[in-house]
C-alpha positions in Angstrom: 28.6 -21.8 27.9 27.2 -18.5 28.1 24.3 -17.2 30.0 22.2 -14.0 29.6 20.0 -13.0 31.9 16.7 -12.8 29.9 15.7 -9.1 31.9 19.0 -7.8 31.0 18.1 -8.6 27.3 14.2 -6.9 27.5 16.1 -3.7 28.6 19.2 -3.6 25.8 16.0 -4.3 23.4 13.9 -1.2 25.2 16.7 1.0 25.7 17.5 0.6 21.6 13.7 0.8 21.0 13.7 4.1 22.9 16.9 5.4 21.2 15.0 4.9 17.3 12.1 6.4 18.8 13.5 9.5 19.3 16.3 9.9 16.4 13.3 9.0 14.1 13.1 11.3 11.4 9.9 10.6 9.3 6.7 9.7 10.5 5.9 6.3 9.4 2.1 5.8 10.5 0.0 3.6 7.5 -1.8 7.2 7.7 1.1 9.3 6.1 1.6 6.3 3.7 1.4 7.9 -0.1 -0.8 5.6 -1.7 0.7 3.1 -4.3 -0.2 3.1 -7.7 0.1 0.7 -10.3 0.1 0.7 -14.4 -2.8 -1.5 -16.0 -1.3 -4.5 -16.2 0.0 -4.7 -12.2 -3.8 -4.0 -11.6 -5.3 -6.6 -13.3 -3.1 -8.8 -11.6 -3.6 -7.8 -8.2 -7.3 -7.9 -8.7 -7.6 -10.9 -11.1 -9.3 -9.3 -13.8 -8.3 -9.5 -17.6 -6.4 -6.4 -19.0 -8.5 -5.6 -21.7 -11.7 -5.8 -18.9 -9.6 -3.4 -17.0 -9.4 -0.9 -20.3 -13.2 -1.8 -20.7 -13.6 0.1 -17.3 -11.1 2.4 -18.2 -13.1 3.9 -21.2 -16.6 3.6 -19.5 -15.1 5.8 -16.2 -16.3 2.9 -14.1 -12.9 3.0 -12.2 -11.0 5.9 -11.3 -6.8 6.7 -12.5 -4.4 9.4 -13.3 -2.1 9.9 -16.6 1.2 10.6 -15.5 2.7 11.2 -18.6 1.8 9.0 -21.3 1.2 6.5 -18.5 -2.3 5.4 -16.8 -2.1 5.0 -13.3 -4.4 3.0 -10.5 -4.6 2.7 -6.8 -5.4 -0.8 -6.3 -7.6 0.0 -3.3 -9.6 3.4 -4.8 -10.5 0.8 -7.7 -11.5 -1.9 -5.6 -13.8 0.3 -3.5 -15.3 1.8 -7.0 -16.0 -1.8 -8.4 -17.6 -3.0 -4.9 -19.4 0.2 -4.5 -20.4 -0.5 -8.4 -22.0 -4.1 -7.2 -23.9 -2.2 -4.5 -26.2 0.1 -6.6 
C-alpha cells in the first residue's frame, strides 16, 4: 500500500495553485463578470412570474431590457431590484 505524506500533498496543491495564479490570463473577479441576460421567457422562469405579466411590465416600463435585434433582453438581477424597489414606493 502506498503512503503519501499529507504535507507533501498541501505543497504539490500550493505549488500548482501558484503556478495558475500567475499564467492566468483573464481576470475572473464576480466584479469583471458581464452581466447575463435572458429573453422573456428564461425571466419569467427564474423569477416565477407569468410571461404575459412579464410583457405587462414590459409595455408599462416598470422593468428595465435592451432589444438586441428583434430580441428583448433582461438582466435577472436589474429586474429584480426594479420590482422590489417598485414594492418600496
Amino acid at each position: 500500500m502506498l503512503t503519501i505524506d499529507e504535507r507533501l500533498v498541501d505543497e504539490i496543491a500550493e505549488r500548482i495553485a501558484k503556478k495558475l495564479r500567475n499564467e492566468q490570463r483573464f481576470d475572473f473577479s464576480p466584479a469583471k463578470f458581464q452581466k447575463v441576460l435572458v429573453d422573456a421567457g428564461e425571466l419569467a422562469r427564474a423569477i416565477s412570474l407569468s410571461r404575459p405579466t412579464i410583457d405587462r411590465l414590459v409595455s408599462r416600463d416598470k422593468i428595465p431590457s435592451v432589444k438586441v435585434g428583434g430580441r428583448r433582453l433582461f438582466s435577472i438581477e436589474e429586474v429584480v431590484g426594479s420590482l422590489k424597489k417598485a414594492s418600496l414606493n
